[in-house]
N, C-alpha and C positions, 0 to 999 in steps of 0.2 A: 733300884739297883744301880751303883755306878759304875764306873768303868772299868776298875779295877777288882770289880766283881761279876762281870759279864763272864759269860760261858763262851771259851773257845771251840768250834767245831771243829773235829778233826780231820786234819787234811787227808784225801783219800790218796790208796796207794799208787793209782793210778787213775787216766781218767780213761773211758771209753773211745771220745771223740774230741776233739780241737773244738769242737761247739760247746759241749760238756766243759771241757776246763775253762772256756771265755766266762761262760755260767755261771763257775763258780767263783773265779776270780772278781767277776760285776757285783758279786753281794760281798765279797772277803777282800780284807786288806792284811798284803803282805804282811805288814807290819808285827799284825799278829802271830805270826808264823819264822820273824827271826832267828829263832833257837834253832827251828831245823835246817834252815838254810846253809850251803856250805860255799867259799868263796871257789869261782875255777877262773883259768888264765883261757880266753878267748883269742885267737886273732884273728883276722878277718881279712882277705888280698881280696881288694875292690878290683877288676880288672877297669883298665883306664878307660873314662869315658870319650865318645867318640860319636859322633851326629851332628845333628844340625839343630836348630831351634824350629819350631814352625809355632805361629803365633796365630789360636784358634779364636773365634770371635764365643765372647762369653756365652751365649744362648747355648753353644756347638761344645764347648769346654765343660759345660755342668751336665748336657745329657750323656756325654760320655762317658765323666767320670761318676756318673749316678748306675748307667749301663755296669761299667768292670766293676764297681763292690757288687752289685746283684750277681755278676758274673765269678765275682772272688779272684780278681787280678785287677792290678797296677793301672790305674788309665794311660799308663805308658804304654803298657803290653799289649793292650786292646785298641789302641791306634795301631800302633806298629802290625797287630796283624792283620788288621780291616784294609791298610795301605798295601801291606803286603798280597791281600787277597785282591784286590782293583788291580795291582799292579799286574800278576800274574795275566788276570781278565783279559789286560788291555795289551802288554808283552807278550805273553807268553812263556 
């Protein structure tokens, strides 16, 4: 069979779970799905960024950020609240 004769699966109406739709998307390429797609106007107000840099030693940087994906957040977010939580600890 070649490509032009492969069988498109049809996209469901919706999906259950954000887990579910990654699913489907890891075996399906957009591509295939084109026709239904419809273009939208997006826009997006970043609010300004504002911090500091802190520069983590690489051993401390990959368990982190291996930590927030298992946890399903930003290894910005999962700094920021572990500082935040010592912080408290230690201020009050």
């Amino acid at each position: 069979m070649n490509e032009k004769d492969k069988k498109i699966e049809d996209l469901p109406e919706e999906f259950s779970t954000l887990k579910e739709a990654g699913e489907f998307w890891d075996t399906h390429s957009t591509a295939d799905y084109e026709e239904i797609f419809e273009p939208v106007d997006v826009e997006i107000a970043l609010p300004p960024r504002r911090g500091k840099k802190v520069v983590l030693a690489a051993d401390l940087a990959e368990k982190l950020s291996e930590i927030a994906i298992k946890q399903g957040v930003s290894t910005e977010t999962l700094a920021n609240l572990w500082l935040q939580e010592k912080l408290t600890q230690i201020v009050g």
